[in-house]
MARVO-598321 format. One record per residue (C-alpha): x, y, z. Coordinates in Angstrom, 3 decimals. Example, Ala and Ser with C-alpha at 12.3 -4.5 7.8 and 13.67 -1.06 7.14 Angstrom:
<recs>
[rec [12.300,-4.500,7.800]],
[rec [13.670,-1.060,7.140]],
</recs>
This chain:
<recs>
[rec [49.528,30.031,-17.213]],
[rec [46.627,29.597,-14.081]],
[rec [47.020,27.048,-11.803]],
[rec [44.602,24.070,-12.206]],
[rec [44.202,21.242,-9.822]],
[rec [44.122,17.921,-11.086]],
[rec [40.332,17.334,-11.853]],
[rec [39.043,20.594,-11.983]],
[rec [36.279,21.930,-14.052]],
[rec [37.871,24.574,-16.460]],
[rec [35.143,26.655,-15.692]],
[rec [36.600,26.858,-11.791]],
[rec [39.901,27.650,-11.326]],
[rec [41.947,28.412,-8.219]],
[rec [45.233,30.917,-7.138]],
[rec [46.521,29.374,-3.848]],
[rec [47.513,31.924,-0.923]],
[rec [46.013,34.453,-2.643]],
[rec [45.793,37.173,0.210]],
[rec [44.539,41.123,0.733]],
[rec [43.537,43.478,-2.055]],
[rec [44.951,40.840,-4.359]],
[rec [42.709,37.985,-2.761]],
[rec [39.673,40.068,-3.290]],
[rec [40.873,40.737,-7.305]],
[rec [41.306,36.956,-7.834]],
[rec [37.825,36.246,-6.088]],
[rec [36.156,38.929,-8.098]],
[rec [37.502,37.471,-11.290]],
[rec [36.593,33.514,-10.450]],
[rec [33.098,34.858,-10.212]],
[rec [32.650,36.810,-13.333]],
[rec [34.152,33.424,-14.741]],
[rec [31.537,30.551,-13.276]],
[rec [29.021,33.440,-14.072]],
[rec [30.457,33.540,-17.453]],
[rec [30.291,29.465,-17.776]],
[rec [26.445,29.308,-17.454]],
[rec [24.298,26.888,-15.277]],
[rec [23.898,22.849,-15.815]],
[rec [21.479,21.927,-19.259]],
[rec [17.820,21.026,-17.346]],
[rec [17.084,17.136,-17.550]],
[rec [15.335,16.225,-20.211]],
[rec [11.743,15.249,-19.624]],
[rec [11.325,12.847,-22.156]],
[rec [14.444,11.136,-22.333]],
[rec [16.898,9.471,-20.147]],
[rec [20.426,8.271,-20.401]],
[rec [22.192,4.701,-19.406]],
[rec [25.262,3.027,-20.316]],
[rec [24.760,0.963,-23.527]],
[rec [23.540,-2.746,-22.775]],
[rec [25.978,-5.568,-23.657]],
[rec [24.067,-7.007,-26.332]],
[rec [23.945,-3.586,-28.462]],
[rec [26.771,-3.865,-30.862]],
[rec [27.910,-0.196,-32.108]],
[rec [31.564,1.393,-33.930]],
[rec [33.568,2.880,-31.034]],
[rec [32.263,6.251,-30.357]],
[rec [28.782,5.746,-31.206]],
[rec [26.111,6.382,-29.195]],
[rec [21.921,4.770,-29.282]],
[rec [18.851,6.725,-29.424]],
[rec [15.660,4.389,-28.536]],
[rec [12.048,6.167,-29.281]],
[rec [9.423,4.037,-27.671]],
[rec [5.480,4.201,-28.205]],
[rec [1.950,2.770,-28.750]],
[rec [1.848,2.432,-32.132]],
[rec [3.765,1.100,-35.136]],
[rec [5.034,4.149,-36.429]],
[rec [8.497,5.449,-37.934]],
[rec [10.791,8.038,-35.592]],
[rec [12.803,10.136,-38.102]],
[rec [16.413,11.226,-36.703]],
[rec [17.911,14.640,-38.251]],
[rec [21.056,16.359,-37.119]],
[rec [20.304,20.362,-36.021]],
[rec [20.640,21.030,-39.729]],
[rec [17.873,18.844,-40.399]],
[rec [19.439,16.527,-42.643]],
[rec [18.314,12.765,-42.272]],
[rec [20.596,10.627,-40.153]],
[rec [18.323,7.711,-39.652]],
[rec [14.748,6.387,-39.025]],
[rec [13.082,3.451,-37.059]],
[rec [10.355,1.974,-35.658]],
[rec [8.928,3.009,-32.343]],
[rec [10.802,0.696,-29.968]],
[rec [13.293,-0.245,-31.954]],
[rec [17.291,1.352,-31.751]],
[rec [19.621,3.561,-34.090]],
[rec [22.891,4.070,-33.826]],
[rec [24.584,7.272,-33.611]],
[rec [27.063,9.180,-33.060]],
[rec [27.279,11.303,-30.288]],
[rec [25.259,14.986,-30.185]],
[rec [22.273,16.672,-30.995]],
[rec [19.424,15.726,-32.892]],
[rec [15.566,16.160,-33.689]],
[rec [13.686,13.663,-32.939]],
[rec [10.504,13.911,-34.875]],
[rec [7.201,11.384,-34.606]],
[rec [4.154,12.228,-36.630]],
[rec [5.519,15.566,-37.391]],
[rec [6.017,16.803,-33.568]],
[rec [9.759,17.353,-32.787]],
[rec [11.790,16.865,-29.448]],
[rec [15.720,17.973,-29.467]],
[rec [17.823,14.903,-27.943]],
[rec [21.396,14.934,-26.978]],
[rec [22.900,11.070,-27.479]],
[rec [26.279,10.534,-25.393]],
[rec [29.010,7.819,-27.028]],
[rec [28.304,4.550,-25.088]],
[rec [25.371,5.314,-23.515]],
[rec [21.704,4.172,-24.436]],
[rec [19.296,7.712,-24.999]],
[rec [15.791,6.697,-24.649]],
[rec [12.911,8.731,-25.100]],
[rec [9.086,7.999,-24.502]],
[rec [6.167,9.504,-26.642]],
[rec [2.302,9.996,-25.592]],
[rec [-0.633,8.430,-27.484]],
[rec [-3.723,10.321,-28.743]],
[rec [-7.089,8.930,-29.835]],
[rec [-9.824,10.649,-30.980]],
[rec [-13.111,8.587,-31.533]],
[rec [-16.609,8.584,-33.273]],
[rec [-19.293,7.066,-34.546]],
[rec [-17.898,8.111,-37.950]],
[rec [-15.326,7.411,-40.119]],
[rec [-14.112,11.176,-40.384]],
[rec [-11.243,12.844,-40.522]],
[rec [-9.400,13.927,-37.293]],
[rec [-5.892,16.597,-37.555]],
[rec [-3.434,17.047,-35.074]],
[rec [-2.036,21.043,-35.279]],
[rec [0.182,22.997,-33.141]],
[rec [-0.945,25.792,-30.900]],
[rec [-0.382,28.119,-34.314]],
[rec [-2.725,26.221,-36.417]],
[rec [0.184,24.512,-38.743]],
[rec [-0.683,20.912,-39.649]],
[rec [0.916,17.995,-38.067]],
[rec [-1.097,14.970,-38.935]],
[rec [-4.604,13.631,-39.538]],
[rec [-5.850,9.716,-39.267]],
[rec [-9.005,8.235,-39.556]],
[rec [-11.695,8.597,-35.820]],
[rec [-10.623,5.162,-34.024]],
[rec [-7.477,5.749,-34.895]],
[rec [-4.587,6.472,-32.580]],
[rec [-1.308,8.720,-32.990]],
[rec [1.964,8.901,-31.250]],
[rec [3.099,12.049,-30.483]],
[rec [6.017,13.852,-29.030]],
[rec [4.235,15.118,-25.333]],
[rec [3.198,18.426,-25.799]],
[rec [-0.044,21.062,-26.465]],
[rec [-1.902,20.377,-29.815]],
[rec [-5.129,21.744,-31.359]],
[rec [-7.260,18.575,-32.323]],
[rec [-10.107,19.641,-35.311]],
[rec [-12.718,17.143,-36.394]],
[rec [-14.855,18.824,-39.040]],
[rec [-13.903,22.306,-38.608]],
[rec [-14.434,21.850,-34.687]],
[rec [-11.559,22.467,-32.511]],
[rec [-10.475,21.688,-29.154]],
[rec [-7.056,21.909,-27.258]],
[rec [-5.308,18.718,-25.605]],
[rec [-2.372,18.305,-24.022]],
[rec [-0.849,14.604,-24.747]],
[rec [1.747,13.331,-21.847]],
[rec [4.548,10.734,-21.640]],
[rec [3.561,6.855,-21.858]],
[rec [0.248,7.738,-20.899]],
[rec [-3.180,7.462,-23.550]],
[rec [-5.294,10.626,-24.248]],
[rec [-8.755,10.027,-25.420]],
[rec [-11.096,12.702,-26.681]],
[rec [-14.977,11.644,-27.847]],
[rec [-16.893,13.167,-30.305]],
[rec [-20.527,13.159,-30.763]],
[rec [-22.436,12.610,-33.496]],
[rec [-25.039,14.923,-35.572]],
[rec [-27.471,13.574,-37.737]],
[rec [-30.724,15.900,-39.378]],
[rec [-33.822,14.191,-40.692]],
[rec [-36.071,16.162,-42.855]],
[rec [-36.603,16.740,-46.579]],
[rec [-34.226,18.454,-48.532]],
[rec [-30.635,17.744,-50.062]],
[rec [-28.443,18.300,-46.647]],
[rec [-27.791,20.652,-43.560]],
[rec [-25.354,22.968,-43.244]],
[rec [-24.102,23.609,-39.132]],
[rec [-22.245,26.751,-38.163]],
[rec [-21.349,27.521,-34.389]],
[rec [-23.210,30.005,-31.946]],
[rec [-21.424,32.989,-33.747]],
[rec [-22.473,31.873,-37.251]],
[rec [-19.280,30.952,-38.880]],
[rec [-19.611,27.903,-41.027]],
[rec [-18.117,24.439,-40.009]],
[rec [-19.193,21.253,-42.360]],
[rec [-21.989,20.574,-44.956]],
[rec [-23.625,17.299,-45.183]],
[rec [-26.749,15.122,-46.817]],
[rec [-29.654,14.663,-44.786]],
[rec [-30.000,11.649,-43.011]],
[rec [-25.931,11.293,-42.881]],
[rec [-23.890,11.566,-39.168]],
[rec [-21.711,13.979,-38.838]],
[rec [-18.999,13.398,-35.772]],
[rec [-18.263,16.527,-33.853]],
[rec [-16.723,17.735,-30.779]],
[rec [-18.986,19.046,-27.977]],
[rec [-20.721,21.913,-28.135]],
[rec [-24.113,24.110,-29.126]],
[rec [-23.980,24.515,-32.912]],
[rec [-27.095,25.850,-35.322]],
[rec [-28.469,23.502,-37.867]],
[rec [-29.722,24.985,-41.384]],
[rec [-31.815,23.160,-43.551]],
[rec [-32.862,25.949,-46.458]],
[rec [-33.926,29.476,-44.531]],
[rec [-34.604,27.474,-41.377]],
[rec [-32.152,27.333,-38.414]],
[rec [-32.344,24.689,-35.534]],
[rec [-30.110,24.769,-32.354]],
[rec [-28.484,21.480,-31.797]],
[rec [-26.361,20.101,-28.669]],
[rec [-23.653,18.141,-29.460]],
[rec [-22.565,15.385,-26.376]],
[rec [-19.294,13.288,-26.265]],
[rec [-20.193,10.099,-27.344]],
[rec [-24.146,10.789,-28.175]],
[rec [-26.004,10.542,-31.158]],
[rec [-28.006,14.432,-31.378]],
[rec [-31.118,13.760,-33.958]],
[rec [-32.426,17.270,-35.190]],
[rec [-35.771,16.772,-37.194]],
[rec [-37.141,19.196,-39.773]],
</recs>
C-alpha cells in the first residue's frame, strides 16, 4: 500500500527517503500521476458559490441553486440527463441536491455544479429589442435554431452568450452579458403609393417581409429595395427612424 500523509490529495502522493536510480523512478511516476489527475475545473462565469444563509431551510445534504434576472420569468432545472428536477422564478431558490445540472432560461442553457450546504447563484443578461411596431422579434443561436420570440418592447432574460436576433426576416448578431441590459433599435419602413402592398428584399435580392401600403414595417438597419408592382425603390433603414418611400 503507498504511503499517504495525513491530508493529502490522492492525486499527490509521496515515498519518503526515496534516493538514486530509485528516487528518479518514484519522481517519474508521481508525475505521470498529477499529469494523469488533470488541472482544477475553470470558475464559472456566471455563477458563484457561498455557504447557505441561516434562514434557508434544506434536508441534510442538499444544496441551493438561485437564478437571478430582469424579468419575471421561470428557470427550469434538469439533471445532465435532462430530466426535470425543478423550476422557479428568476430570483427566487430551489433546493437540490448536490451536482450537475442545466440551467435553462428562455431556452438558453448554462451547466451549474450545486455543492451540499452551499448557496449556487447564477446571474442572467437582459435583451430588448424595440420598434415602432408591434412585430415579432426571435432570439436564435449562432446555428439558426430557435430559442424564443416576444413582442418589440418586450424584454428577455437570457443565459449570457452570442445570439442571432431576426425581426422580419432581418438579422443581426448580439452578444447579451451578465446583469447588464442589451438594447437593439429597429427602424421603421412605411411605402405610400397606390397599390395593394410592397414587398422589400435586401441589396442581393432575396426576399424578407410583404406588407399593405401605408402599413410600418420595423426593421433592423440597413439598405433594402422596395417593390411596389415592376418598380423597385432603394430604401435606408435607421435605428429608431421612420424611412417613408413614396410611389
Amino acid at each position: 500500500m503507498a504511503w499517504r500523509a495525513k491530508g493529502d490529495s490522492p492525486c499527490v502522493r509521496g515515498k519518503p527517503g526515496s534516493t538514486g536510480n530509485a528516487g528518479v523512478t518514484w519522481l517519474a511516476a508521481v508525475g505521470l500521476l498529477a499529469a494523469s489527475c488533470g488541472s482544477p475545473s475553470p470558475p464559472d462565469p456566471y455563477c458563484s458559490s457561498a455557504p447557505l444563509p441561516a434562514d434557508l431551510k434544506v434536508q441534510s445534504g442538499q444544496g441551493v441553486l438561485q437564478v437571478d434576472g430582469a424579468t419575471p420569468v421561470q428557470f427550469l432545472v434538469f439533471d445532465l440527463a435532462r430530466k426535470p428536477v425543478d423550476n422557479k422564478l428568476l430570483g427566487r431558490t430551489a433546493a437540490v441536491g448536490p451536482g450537475k445540472y442545466r440551467v435553462t432560461v428562455n431556452n438558453t442553457v448554462h451547466t451549474v455544479s450545486v455543492e451540499g450546504g452551499k448557496l449556487t447563484r447564477c446571474a442572467t443578461g437582459t435583451l430588448l429589442v424595440t420598434g415602432a411596431t408591434d412585430d415579432t422579434w426571435f432570439v436564435q443561436e449562432m446555428s439558426g435554431a430557435a430559442l424564443e420570440q416576444t413582442r418589440l418592447g418586450k424584454p428577455l432574460s437570457l443565459m449570457p452568450g452570442t445570439f442571432r436576433v431576426k425581426v422580419n426576416n432581418t438579422v443581426t448578431t448580439v452578444e447579451v452579458k451578465l446583469n447588464q441590459v442589451t438594447h437593439l433599435k429597429t427602424g421603421s419602413l412605411v411605402v405610400e403609393g397606390s397599390g395593394v402592398g410592397y414587398h422589400v428584399t435586401d441589396k442581393a435580392g432575396a426576399s424578407l417581409e410583404y406588407k399593405a401600403m401605408d402599413r410600418a414595417l420595423s426593421l433592423f438597419p440597413g439598405e433594402y429595395n422596395v417593390e411596389v408592382g415592376e418598380n423597385t425603390r432603394a430604401a435606408k433603414v435607421e435605428a429608431g427612424q421612420e424611412t417613408r418611400v413614396k410611389f
